[in-house]
Backbone bond lengths (Angstrom), bond angles and torsions (degrees), N, CA, C in turn:
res aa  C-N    CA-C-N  psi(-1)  N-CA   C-N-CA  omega(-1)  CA-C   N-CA-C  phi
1 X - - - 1.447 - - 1.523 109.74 -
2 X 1.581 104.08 137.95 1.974 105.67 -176.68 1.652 100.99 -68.94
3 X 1.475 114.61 151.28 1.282 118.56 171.28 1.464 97.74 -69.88
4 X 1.356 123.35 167.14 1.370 124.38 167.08 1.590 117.44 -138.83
5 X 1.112 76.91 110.59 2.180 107.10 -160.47 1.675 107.46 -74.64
6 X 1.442 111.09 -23.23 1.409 95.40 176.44 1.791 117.02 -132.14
7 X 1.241 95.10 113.28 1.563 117.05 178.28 1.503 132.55 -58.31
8 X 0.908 155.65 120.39 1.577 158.35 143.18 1.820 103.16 -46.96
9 X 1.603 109.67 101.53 1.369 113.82 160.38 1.095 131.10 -39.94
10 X 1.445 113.85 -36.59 1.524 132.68 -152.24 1.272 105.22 -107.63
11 X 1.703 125.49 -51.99 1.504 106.19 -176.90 1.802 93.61 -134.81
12 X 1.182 117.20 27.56 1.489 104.34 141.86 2.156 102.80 96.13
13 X 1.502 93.15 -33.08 1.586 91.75 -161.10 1.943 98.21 -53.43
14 X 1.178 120.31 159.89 1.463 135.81 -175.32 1.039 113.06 -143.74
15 X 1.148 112.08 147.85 1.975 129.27 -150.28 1.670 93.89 -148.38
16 X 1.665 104.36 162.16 1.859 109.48 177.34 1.899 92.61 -105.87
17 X 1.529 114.22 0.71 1.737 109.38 -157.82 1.605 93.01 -118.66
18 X 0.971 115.69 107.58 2.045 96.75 151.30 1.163 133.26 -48.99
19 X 1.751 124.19 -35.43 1.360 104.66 165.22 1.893 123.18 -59.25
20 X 1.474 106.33 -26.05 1.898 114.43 171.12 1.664 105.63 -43.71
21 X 1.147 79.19 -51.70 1.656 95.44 -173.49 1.344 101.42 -55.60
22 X 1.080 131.77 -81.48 1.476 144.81 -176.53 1.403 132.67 -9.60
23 X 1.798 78.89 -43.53 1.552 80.18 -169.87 1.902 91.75 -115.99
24 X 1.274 130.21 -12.15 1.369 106.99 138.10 1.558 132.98 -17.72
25 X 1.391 96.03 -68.81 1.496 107.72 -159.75 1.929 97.04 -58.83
26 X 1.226 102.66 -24.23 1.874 86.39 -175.71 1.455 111.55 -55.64
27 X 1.524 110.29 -10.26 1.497 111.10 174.25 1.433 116.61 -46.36
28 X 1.573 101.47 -50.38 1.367 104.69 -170.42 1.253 128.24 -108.99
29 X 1.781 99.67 11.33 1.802 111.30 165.81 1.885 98.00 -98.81
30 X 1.404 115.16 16.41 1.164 105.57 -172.21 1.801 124.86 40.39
31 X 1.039 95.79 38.69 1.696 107.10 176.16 1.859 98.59 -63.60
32 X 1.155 97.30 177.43 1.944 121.41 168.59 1.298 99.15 -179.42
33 X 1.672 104.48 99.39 1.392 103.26 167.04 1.609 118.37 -61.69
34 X 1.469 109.18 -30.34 1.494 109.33 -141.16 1.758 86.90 -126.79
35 X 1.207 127.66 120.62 1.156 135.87 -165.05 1.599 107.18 -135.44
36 X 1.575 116.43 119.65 1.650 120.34 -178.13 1.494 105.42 -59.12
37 X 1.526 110.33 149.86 1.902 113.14 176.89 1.495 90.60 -100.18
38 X 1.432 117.63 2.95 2.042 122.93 -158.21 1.194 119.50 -109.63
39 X 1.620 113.82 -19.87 1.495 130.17 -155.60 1.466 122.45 175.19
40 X 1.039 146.23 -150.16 1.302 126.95 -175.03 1.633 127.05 -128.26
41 X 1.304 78.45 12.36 1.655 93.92 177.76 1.533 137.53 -76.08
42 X 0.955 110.25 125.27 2.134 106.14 -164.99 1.502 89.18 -148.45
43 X 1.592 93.05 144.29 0.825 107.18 161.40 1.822 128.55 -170.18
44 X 1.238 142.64 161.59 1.469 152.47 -176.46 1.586 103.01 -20.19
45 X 1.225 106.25 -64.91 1.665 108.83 -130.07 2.046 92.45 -106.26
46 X 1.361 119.83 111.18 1.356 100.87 169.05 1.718 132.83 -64.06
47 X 1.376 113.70 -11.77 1.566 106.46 152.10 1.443 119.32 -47.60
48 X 1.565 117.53 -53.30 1.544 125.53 -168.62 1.797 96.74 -66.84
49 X 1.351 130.13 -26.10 1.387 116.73 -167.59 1.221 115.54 -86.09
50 X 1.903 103.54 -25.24 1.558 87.15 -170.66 1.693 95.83 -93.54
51 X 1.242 127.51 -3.53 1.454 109.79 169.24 1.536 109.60 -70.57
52 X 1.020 106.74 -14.81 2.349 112.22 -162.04 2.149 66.64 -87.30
53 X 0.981 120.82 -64.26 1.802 96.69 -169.03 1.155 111.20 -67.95
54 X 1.056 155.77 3.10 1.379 130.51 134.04 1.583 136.76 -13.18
55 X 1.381 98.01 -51.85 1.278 130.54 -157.88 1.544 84.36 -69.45
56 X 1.263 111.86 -69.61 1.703 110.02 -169.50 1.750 108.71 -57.86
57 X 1.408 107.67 -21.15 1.648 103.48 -155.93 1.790 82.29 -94.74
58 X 1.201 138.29 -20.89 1.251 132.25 178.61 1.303 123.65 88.91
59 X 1.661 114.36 6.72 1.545 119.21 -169.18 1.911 99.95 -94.77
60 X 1.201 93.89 146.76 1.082 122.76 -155.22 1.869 113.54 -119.88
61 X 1.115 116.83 43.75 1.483 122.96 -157.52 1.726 121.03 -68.21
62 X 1.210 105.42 -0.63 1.310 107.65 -172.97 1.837 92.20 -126.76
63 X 1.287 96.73 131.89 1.463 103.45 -164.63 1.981 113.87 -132.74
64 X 1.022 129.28 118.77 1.750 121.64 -170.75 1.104 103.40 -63.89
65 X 1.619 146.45 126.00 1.111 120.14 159.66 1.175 127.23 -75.24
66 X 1.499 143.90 -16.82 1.557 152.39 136.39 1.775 113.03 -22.21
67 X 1.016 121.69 -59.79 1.752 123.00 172.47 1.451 112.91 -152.26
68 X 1.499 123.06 168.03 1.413 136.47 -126.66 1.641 107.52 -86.42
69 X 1.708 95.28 4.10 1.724 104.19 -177.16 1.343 100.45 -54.33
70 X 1.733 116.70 148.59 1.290 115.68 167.32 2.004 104.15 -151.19
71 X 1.328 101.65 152.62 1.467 86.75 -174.99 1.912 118.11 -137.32
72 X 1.094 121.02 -142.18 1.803 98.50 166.14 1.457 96.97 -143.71
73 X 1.404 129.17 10.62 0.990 130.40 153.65 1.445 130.63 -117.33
74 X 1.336 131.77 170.40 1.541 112.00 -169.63 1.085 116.98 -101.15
75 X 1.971 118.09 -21.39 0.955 130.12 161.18 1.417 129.12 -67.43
76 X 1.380 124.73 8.27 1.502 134.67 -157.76 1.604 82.54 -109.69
C-alpha cells in the first residue's frame, strides 16, 4: 500500500498526489469549477460535468446489444 503524504486538515481524507488533494479541498472552500448554462447543476470535477451534459446534449454512448436500451453511463 502507497504511503499517503498529503493530508486534509479539516476532514482527515489522505491522498499520495497533491493535485487529489487539491481538488478535494474545493469540498470545503465550496468551489464549482464547472457550472450548467441549462439547469442548476455544478460541480468539482470536469469528468462528472461533462457526463451531467450529456443529458442535455442527448448522447447516449453506452448501448445493450440484446435490445434498443441505451444509456450515458456504463454503470446505468
Amino acid at each position: 500500500m502507497q504511503e499517503r503524504d498529503y493530508t486534509c486538515e479539516v476532514g482527515g481524507y489522505a491522498c499520495n498526489q497533491s493535485g487529489s488533494l487539491k481538488t478535494y479541498m474545493r469540498i470545503h472552500k465550496g468551489k464549482r469549477l464547472d457550472t450548467c448554462e441549462v439547469c442548476v447543476y455544478a460541480c468539482n470535477l470536469s469528468g462528472s460535468f461533462k457526463t451531467h451534459m450529456r443529458i442535455h446534449q442527448g448522447k447516449r454512448l453506452h448501448t445493450c446489444e440484446v435490445c434498443v436500451y441505451a444509456c450515458n453511463q456504463s454503470g446505468s
